[in-house]
C-alpha positions in Angstrom: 25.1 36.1 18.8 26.5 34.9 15.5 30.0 36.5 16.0 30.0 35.0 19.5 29.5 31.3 18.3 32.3 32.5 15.3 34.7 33.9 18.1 33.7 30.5 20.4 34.3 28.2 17.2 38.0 29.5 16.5 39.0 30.0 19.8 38.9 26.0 20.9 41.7 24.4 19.1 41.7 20.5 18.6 44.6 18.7 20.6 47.5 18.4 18.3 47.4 15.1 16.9 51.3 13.1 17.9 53.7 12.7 14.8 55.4 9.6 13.7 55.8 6.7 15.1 54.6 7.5 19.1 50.7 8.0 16.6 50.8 4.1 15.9 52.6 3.6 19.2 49.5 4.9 20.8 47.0 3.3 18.3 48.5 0.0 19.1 48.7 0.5 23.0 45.1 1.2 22.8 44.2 -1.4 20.5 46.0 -4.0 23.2 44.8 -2.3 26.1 40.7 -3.2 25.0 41.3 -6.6 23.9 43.0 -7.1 28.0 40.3 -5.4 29.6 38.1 -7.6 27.1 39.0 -10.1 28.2 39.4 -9.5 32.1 35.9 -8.5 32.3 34.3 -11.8 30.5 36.5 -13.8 33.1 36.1 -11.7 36.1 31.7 -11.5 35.6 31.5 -14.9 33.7 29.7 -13.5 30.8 28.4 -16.3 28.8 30.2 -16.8 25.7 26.7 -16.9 23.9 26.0 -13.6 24.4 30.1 -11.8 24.4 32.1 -14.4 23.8 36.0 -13.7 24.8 39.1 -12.6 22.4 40.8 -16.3 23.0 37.2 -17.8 22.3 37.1 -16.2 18.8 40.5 -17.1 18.0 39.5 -20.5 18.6 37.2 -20.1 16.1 39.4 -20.0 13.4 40.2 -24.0 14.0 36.8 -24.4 13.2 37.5 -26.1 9.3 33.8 -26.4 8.2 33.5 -22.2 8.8 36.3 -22.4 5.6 37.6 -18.4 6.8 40.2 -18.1 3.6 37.4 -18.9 1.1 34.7 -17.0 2.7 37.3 -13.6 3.3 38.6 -13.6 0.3 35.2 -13.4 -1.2 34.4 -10.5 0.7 37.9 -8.7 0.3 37.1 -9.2 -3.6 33.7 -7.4 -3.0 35.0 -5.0 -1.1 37.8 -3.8 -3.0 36.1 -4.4 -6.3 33.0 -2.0 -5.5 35.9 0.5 -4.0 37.8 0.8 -6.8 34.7 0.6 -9.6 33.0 3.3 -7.8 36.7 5.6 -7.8 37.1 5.4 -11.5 33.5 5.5 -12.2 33.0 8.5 -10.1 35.8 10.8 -11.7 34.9 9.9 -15.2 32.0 11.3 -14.2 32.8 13.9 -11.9 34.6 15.1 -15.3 32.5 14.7 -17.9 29.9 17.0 -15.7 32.7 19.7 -15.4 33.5 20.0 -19.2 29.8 19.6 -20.1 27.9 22.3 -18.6 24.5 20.6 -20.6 25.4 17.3 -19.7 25.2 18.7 -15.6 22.2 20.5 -15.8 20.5 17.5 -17.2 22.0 14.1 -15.7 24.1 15.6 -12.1 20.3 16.4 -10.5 19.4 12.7 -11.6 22.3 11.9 -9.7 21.3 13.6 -6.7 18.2 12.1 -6.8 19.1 8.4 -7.3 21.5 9.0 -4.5 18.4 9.7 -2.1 17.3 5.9 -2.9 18.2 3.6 0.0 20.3 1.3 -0.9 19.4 -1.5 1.7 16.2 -1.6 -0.2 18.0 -1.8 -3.6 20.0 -4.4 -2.8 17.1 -7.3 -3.1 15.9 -6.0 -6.3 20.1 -6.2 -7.6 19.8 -9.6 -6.1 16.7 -10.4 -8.2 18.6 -8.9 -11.3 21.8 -10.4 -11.1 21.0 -14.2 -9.0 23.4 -15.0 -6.2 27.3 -14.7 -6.8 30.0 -11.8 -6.2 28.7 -9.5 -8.9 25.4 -8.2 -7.4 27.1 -7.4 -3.6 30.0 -5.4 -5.5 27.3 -3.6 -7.2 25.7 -3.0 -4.3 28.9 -1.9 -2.8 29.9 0.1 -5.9 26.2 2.5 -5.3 27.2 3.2 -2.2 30.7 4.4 -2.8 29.9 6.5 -5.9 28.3 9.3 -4.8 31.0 10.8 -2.1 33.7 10.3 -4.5 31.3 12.3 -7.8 30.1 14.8 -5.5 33.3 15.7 -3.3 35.7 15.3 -7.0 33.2 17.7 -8.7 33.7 19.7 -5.7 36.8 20.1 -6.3 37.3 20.4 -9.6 35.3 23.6 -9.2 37.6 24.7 -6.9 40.5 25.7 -9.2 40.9 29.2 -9.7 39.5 30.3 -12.8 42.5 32.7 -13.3 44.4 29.8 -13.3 42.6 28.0 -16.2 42.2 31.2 -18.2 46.1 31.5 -18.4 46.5 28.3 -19.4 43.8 28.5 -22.0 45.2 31.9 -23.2 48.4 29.6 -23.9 46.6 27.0 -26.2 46.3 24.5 -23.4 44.2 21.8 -24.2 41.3 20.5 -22.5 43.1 17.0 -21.3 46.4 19.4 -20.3 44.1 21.5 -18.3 42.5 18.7 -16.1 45.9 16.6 -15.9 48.3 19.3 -14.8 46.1 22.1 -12.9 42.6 20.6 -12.1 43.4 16.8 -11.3 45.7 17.4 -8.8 44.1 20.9 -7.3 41.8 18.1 -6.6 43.0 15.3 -5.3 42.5 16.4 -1.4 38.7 16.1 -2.3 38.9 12.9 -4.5 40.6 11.6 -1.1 37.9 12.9 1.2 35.3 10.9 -0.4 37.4 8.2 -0.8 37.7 8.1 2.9 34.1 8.2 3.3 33.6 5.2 0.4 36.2 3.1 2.4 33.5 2.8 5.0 30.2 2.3 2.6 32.3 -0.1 0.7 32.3 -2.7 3.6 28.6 -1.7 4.5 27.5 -2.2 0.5 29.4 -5.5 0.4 28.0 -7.2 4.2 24.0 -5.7 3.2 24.4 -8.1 0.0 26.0 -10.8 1.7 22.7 -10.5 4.5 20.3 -10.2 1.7 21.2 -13.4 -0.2 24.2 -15.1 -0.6 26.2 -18.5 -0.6 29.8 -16.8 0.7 32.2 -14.7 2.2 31.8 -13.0 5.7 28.2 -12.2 5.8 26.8 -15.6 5.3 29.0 -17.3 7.9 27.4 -14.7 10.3 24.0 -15.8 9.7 25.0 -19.5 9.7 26.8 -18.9 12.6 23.2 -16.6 14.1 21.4 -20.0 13.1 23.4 -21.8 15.6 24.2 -18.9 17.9 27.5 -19.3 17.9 28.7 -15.8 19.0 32.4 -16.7 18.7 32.2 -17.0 14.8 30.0 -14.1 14.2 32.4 -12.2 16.6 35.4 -13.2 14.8 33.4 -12.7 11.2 33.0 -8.9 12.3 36.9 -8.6 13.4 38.0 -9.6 10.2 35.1 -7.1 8.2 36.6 -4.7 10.9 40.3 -5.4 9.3 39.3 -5.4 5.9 37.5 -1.9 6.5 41.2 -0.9 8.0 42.9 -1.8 5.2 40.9 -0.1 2.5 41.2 2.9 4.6 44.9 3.1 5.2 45.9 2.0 1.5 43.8 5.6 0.6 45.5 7.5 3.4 48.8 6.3 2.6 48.3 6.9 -1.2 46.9 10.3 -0.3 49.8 11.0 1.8 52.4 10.0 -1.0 50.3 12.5 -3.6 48.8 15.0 -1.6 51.4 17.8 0.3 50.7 17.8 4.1 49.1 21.9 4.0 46.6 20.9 1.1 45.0 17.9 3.1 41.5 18.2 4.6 41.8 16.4 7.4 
């Protein structure tokens, strides 16, 4: 039974994914092709804007001066990115210092695993009550989101170097700092990136929880002004632009990934 599942598993082969330009060709054709049927369907089963409101309807929004969009997305963008970045440097510094000490792993990595287990929607009122409202507690909450896939996938692949490898360069009076900046740093940068990808994502999650929990800006608490009023449009058009800053984060680490990382050593 197992080597029929095996046999099953390598015979199906994903669809080859189109190179170059026709990808974003595509992406952008598809991206267009919701917002027109979008916005056909509110107009053709008079949805009430209350409960979908249409693509023209939320870009009306953005006239609306008192919502203050710059102010309230650059707060958010700053969360985002701040939390993103903390939890990249944070997490190799780590991810390293658990590698060269083999005490230091055995005693503080399983407290890491367990602190990871915590949810973090229900730490983010008690970093609230720590820290009072402002930007620092929702890029904290932001930042414990996005550690652990970047620690755990970098010590990952860290481990992954062949020990061979190290052994000759030891043999050659390599130094410890030589060893992780020529052969284990960048034998693992295609992990670093896969938990970057998946911190992209939690970093916008980490940021919005805070801003729900209790705050006085950015994206988040124009949405629930906006619920208070039940003005769909706004809280729409607060999600697109989350939506876009999410995008961005994500593409900035594919596109560093692709400019440091050859195409045959990438996991995806």
């Amino acid at each position: 039974m197992q080597y029929v599942s095996i046999s099953l598993a390598t015979s199906v082969k994903m669809p080859a994914r189109p190179s170059g330009g026709r990808y974003w060709l595509m992406a952008i054709l598809s991206h267009i092709g919701l917002i027109a049927v979008w916005q056909l369907a509110i107009e053709i089963f008079k949805i009430p804007s209350f409960l979908l409101p249409s693509p023209l309807e939320m870009l009306g929004s953005l006239s609306n001066s008192g919502s203050d969009w710059w102010s309230n997305t650059l707060v958010t963008a700053v969360e985002i990115f701040a939390g993103f970045g903390l939890a990249i440097v944070v997490g190799i510094l780590l991810a390293l210092l658990f590698i060269w000490s083999k005490w230091l792993s055995l005693l503080i990595f399983p407290l890491f695993v367990t602190l990871n287990m915590i949810p973090k929607v229900a730490l983010g009122p008690l970093i609230i009550m720590w820290l009072k409202y402002g930007i620092m507690p929702n890029i904290l909450i932001a930042f414990t989101l996005c550690i652990f896939p970047v620690l755990l996938n970098t010590v990952r692949g860290l481990q992954e170097v062949e020990p061979e490898l190290l052994d000759l360069v030891r043999s050659l009076k390599g130094r410890r700092w030589q060893l992780f900046t020529k052969i284990q740093f960048p034998g693992a940068l295609p992990y670093i990136f896969s938990g970057m990808k998946i911190s992209a994502v939690l970093a916008v999650a980490g940021a919005i929880v805070g801003e729900f929990i209790a705050s006085d800006r950015g994206l988040g608490y124009l949405m629930i002004q906006a619920q208070n009023t039940l003005d769909s449009a706004t809280m729409m058009m607060a999600l697109t632009l989350l939506t876009i800053i999410g995008v961005l984060v994500y593409g900035m680490t594919v596109l560093l990934e692709r400019l440091t990382v050859i195409r045959d050593a990438r996991l995806d």
